[in-house]
N, C-alpha and C positions, 0 to 999 in steps of 0.2 A: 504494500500500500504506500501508495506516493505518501509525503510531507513535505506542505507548502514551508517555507523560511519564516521565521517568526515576524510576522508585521511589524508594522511601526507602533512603537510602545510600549511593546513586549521588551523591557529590556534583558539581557541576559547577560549582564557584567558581573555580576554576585558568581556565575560559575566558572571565571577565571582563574584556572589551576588548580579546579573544585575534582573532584573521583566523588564519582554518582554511583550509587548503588539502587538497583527495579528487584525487588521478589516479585515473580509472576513475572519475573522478563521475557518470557515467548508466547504470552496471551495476546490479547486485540489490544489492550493496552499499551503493557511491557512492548510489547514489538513496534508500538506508533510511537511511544516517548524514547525508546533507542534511536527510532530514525530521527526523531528530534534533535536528538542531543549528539549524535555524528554528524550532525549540519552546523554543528558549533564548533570553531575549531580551535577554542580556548578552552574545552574540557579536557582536561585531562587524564581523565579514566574515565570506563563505566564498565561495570560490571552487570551483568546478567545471569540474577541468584532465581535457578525455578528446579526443580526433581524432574522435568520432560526430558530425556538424553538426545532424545531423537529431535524436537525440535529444537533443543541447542545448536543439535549437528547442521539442522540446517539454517540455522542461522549464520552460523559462524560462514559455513560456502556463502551464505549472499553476500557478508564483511567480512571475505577474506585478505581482504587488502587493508583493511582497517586496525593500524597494531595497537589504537586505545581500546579496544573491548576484550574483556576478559569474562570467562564463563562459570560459572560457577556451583554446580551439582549439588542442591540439597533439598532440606523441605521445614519448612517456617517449624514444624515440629519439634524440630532438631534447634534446642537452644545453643547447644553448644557447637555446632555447625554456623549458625548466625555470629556467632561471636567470633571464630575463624574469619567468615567472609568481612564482616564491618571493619577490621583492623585497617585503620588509617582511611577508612570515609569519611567525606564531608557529609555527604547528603541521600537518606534513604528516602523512597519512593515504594512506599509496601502497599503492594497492586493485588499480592498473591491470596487465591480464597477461594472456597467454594461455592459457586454461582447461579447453578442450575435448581428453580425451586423446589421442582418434582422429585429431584434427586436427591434434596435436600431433605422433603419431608418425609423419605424414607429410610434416611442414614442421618436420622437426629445429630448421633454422637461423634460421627466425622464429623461435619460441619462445626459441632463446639471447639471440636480439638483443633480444627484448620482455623476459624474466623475469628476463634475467642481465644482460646488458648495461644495460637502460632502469634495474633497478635501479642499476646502480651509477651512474649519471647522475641518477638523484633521488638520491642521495648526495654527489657531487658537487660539485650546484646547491644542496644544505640547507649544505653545508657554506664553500661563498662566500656564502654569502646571509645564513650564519648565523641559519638557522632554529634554534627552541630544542627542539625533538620532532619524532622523525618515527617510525612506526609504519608496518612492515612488517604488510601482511594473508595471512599466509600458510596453509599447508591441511595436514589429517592425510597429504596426499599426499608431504609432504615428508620424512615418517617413513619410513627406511628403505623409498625410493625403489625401485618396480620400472619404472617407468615414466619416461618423458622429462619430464615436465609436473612430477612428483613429485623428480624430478631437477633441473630450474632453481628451482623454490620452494626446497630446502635449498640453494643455491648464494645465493639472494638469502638466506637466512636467516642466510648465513655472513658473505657481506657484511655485510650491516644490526649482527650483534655487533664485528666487526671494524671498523666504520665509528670505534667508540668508542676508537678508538686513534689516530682523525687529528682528531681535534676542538679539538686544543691545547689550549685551556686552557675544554673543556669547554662551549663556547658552544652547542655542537648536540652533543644525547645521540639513537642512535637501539636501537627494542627492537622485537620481533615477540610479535603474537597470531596462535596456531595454532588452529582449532580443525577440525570436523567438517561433516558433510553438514546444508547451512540447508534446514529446510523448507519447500516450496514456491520455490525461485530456481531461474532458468531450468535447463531440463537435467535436474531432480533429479529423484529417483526420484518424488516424491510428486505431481509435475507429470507423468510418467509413467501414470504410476495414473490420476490425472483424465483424459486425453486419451485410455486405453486404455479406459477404464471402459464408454464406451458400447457397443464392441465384444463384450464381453460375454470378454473373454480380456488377461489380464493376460500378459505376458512378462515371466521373469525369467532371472537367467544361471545362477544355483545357487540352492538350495533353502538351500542351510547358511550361505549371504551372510549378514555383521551389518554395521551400520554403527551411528554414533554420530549420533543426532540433537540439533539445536536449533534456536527459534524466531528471525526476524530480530530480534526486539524484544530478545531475549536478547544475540545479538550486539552489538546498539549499546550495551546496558548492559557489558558486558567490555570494549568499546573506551574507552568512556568510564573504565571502572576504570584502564585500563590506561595512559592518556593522565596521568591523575590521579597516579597511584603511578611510572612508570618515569623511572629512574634511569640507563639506558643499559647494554643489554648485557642485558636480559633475556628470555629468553621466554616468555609466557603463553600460559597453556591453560585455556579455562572447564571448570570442571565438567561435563559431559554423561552422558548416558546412553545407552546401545545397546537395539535390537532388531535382529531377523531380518527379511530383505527380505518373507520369507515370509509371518511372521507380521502386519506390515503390512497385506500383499493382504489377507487374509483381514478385518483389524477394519476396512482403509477403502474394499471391494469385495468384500463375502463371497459374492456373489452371483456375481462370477467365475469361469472358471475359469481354471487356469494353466497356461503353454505353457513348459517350461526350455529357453533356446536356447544356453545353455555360454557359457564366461567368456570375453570377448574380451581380444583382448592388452594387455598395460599395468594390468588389473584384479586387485586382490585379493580371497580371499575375506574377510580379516576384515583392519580398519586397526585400527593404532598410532599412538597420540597422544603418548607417551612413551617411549622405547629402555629397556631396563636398565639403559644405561651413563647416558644424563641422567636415571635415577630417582635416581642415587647426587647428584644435585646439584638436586635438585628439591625445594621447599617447598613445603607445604599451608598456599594464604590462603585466606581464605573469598570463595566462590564459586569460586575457581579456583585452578592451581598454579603454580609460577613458577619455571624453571629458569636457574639460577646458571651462566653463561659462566665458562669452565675459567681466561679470562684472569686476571692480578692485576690488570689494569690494570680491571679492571670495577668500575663505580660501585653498587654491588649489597648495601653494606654494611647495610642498610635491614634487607633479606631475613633477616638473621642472627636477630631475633626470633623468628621462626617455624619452626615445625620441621618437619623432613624425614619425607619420606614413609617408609611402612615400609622396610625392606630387602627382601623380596621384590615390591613394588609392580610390577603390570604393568596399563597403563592401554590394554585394547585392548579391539574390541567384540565378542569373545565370552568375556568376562570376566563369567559371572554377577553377580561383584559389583555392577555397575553397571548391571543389566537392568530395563529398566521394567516397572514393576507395570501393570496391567490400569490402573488409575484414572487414573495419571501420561499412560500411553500418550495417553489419551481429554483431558487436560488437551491435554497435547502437540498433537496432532495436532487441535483445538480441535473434540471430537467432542460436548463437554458444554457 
């Protein structure tokens, strides 16, 4: 997958001579924020920490010519494998987790051990290792969680704020980006759609489903924002926008038709990227918003500049406010 060069704004001077470390570095993620960060040519390591051998191997052939990337074979599991790999990082990136919900809701105990557990063990290992960042990847599932998957992501997001109260004298700050459904990464609906397409019959679960979309290119620019600005203790939400699963079918397979097969377990019909209780602590930056941990101890003093969202603010996706226009959609969904 291509990556576009970080736009204007985006700055990336903070990772000047910085060794990046991704758990989950051969996922849809991990692999979009490597191509990121080899278009920087002031990084100076990056390591790619994931248990796949196979898609390491082929990683490594695509940057074979790349002698900053180094590989690195283990599993968030393994605390004491974490604390091997972090020796001498700047900066983690913990991408790595169990993602699939169906999967999830029938192997409870993996997923605690991978999302809850593996997190707090990249925690840890940043915090002996004294890593100086570390950046939780977490998902709208984590909002007022119906689901077990959407359950251990708020458990690591609890950690990851909490982390910033054993850091002593503040050597390793850790903070989470939340966002919404990436377009086109494995699984998603809009890889759905292409695979479904030829068939001539789209499935969906409900007609009235919204969700929030965004491009990976856009991801890697909020990580990068995010990496730049945090202070420890905060959580970030990029700007997004919604549509209807429906209204999708129809502009990227009109010629479909549609089959509703009902909403499986663990699915919402519409996600929440912000609670009302973290809108009372949540600021509006440009591009994105940034929710202030209730702790005093949070290093968050930065944020006080900027002002909070309205008081009725609800940041969900069938919130008209935020519905793409016909043109956005077609940008989006790169139909022009």
């Amino acid at each position: 997958m291509a990556i576009k060069p970080s736009p204007a704004g985006v700055s990336v001077d903070f990772l000047k001579g910085k060794t990046v470390l991704v758990t989950g570095g051969t996922g849809t993620f991990g692999r979009a924020f490597v191509a990121r960060l080899v278009s920087i040519p002031s990084v100076e390591k990056i390591i790619v920490f994931s248990r796949d051998e196979l898609k390491q191997s082929e990683l490594q052939s695509q940057y074979r010519d790349e002698p900053r990337l180094r590989f690195f074979i283990g599993d968030i599991r393994d605390v004491d494998r974490l604390k091997r790999a972090f020796r001498g990082v700047d900066i983690v990136v913990h991408a790595a987790a169990m993602k699939r919900v169906e999967s999830i809701e029938y192997n409870p105990f993996e997923a605690v051990q991978t999302n809850i557990l593996g997190s707090r063990n990249v925690i840890e290992a940043a915090l002996e290792c004294k890593v100086g960042k570390v950046l939780l990847v977490s998902s709208d599932k984590a909002v007022e969680p119906i689901n077990l998957y959407g359950a251990t992501k708020l458990s690591a997001e609890k950690l990851f704020v909490a982390a910033n109260a054993y850091s002593g004298e503040h050597t390793s700050t850790f903070s989470v980006v939340r966002y919404g459904n990436v377009i086109g990464s494995r699984g998603s609906f809009v890889e759905l759609i292409h695979r479904q397409r030829p068939s001539g019959v789209i499935t969906i679960t409900d007609k009235e489903m919204t969700r929030f979309w965004i491009r990976i290119e856009s991801v890697m620019d909020i990580v990068l924002r995010c990496l730049s600005l945090m202070q420890g203790g905060e959580i970030f939400i990029p700007k997004m926008k919604n549509m209807s699963v429906m209204n999708m079918v129809k502009m990227l397979a009109p010629e479909c038709k549609v089959r509703v097969i009902g909403m499986r377990p663990g699915e919402k019909l519409h996600e929440t990227l912000v609670t009302r209780y973290e809108a009372l602590r949540a600021k509006d930056l440009p591009f994105m918003y940034a929710v202030v941990p209730p702790q005093d101890w949070a290093e968050c003093e930065w944020l006080s500049r900027y002002r909070g969202v309205d008081k009725n603010f609800s940041y969900t996706s069938d919130n008209k406010k935020f519905l793409l226009n016909k043109d956005e959609a077609k940008k989006l969904f790169a139909l022009q």
